[in-house]
C-alpha positions, 0 to 999 in steps of 0.5 A: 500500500503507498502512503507518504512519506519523509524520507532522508535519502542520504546523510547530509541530504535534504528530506524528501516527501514522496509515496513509499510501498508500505508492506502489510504488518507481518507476525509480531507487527502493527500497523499505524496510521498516524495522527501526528508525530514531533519533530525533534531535534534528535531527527536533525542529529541523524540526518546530519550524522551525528547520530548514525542510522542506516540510510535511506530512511524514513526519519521521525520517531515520536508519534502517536495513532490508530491502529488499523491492523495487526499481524499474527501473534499480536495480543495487547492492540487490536485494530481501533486502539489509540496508541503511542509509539515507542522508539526504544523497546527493551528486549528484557533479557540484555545486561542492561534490563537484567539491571532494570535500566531499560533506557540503556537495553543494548537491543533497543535499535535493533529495528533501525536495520531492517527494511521497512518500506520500498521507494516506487523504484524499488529502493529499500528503506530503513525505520529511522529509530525503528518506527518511522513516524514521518509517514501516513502510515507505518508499520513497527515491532508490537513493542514498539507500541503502548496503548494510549491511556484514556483522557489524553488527545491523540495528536498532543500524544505524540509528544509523550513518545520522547520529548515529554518522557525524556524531560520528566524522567531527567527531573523524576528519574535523573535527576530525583528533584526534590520539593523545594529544591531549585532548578535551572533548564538549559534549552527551551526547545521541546525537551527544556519545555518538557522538563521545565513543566516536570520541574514545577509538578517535582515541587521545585521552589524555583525554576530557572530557564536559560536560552539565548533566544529572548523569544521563548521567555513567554513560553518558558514562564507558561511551562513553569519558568520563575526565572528566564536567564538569557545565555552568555559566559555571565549565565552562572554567576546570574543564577547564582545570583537569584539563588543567594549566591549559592547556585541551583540544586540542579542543573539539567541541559537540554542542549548537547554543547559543550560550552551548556554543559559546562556553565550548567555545571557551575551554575549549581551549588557546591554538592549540585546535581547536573544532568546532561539530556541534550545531544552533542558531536564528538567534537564537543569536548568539556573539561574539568580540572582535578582540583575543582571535581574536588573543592565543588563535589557536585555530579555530572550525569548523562541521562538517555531518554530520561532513564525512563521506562516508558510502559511504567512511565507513559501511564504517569504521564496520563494522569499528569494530564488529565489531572491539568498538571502536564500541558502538552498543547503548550509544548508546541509552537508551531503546528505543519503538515507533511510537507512542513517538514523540510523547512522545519530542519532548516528552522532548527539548523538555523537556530529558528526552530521551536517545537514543531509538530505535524499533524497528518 
């Protein structure tokens, strides 16, 4: 069956909408038609190669829809059942899941490999983050696929699949903040947007943003910002300034630059927490001198998907919004359609981008 599609026909490339031969689901396999999906900036990173995926590839991978068919074997979802996708599946059985760290399962991308679909020329393409959800239309593993709990829109739904989990789960699971602690976001782009919300439902007693855009000060109060700090090299002594001198709590960066990552870090006070959410190039190299890991004591973390586990973590979410603490809606500054997609990249490359979402 075709459906459109956005495809990246090489690293580097420009995206391509264009008919793809999507096949029926086979056994374990579900088929999804979609009712939005986000556009993240871990798409840009695979395009451009910081992140590697097998090319050519339909990119998108947070998404949400409607089941309209199912393979054999396939038991949870049946045709009719809204649902939310899940980039990353854990197998169970890795070291990794064995621990109970199931963001870290070593087979999670295994997907990412296989041929997903056909161009009308019969070239074959690969599922970008193993679900492909800048499509009409696609098909996924079953574990690919959690059922959407009631009481949650499904196209504001999409943004549970990352952008939201990973921004609650670096405040909740990450991080760990506290009631009364105090917190500084760096990035308000989706995932900033994400975790500044997750701060205020932690309990956190201030909320710090940081961007150098003075444009998303708007947003960044009505996800829960008390404060909005634009970046420079003076961002932690700013911070520390609004903290009595003694800096944040915790810090969490949502930017993936080395030049964030550290003032992050020293924008927290002496024992503080940062957690590291955003994705950098090899070529982003931070530094840190013995002395000061010393003298200051504090923790620098990496956080994958926001050391969430998404079969536990989607139905919290759902209760977040339909209890009105979670506003998804206000996570999205602008809202496309499929073809949407090319200059939303060059929106985002360009420095320009808030957090797109389309909507099939």
């Amino acid at each position: 069956m075709a459906v459109r599609a956005a495809v990246l026909p090489a690293i580097g490339a420009p995206l391509e909408i264009t008919g793809i031969e999507l096949p029926d689901p086979g056994p374990g396999q579900v088929r999804v038609r979609l009712a939005a999906a986000g556009v993240c900036h871990s798409d840009l990173s695979l395009s451009n190669g910081t992140m590697r995926v097998p090319v050519p590839a339909v990119l998108g991978h947070e998404g949400a829809g409607t089941v309209v068919a199912v393979g054999e074997g396939v038991t949870h979802v049946a045709p009719g059942t809204p649902v939310v996708l899940n980039w990353a599946p854990s197998c169970g059985s890795c070291h990794a899941c064995t621990l109970g760290e199931v963001w870290l399962c070593a087979n999670a991308l295994g997907g990412a490999a296989n041929v997903h679909a056909r161009t009308a020329d019969g070239t074959e393409l690969h599922p970008g983050l193993n679900v492909a959800a800048f499509a009409e239309e696609t098909v996924v593993a079953a574990s690919c696929v959690l059922p959407l709990p009631e009481g949650v829109p499904l196209v504001d739904a999409a943004l549970l699949g990352c952008a939201v989990l990973t921004g609650y789960g670096a405040v909740h699971h990450a991080a760990r903040v506290r009631p009364g602690e105090t917190v500084a976001v760096f990035g308000v782009g989706g995932v900033g947007l994400a975790t500044l919300q997750s701060a205020r439902i932690a309990g956190a007693s201030r909320v710090i943003a940081v961007d150098v855009s003075p444009g998303k000060e708007e947003l960044a109060r009505a996800a829960g910002a008390t404060d909005y700090v634009l970046a420079s090299e003076n961002t932690p002594r700013e911070i520390r300034a609004l903290t009595g001198k003694q800096g944040v709590d915790v810090a969490v960066e949502c930017v993936g630059r080395a030049v964030s990552i550290r003032a992050a870090w020293e924008s927290t006070r002496r024992g503080g927490r940062t957690t590291v959410v955003g994705i950098g190039g090899k070529e982003e190299q931070v530094t840190f001198n013995a002395l000061e890991i010393f003298h200051w004591g504090r923790t620098l973390s990496g956080c994958v998907y926001g050391n969430s586990d998404p079969a536990r973590d989607v139905p919290v979410l759902a209760g977040h919004v339909r209890e009105g603490d979670l506003d998804l809606s206000a996570l999205v500054t602008d809202r496309i359609g499929l073809e949407g997609i090319p200059a939303a990249f060059e929106n985002m490359l360009a420095g320009k981008g808030g957090r797109a979402l389309v909507v099939f």
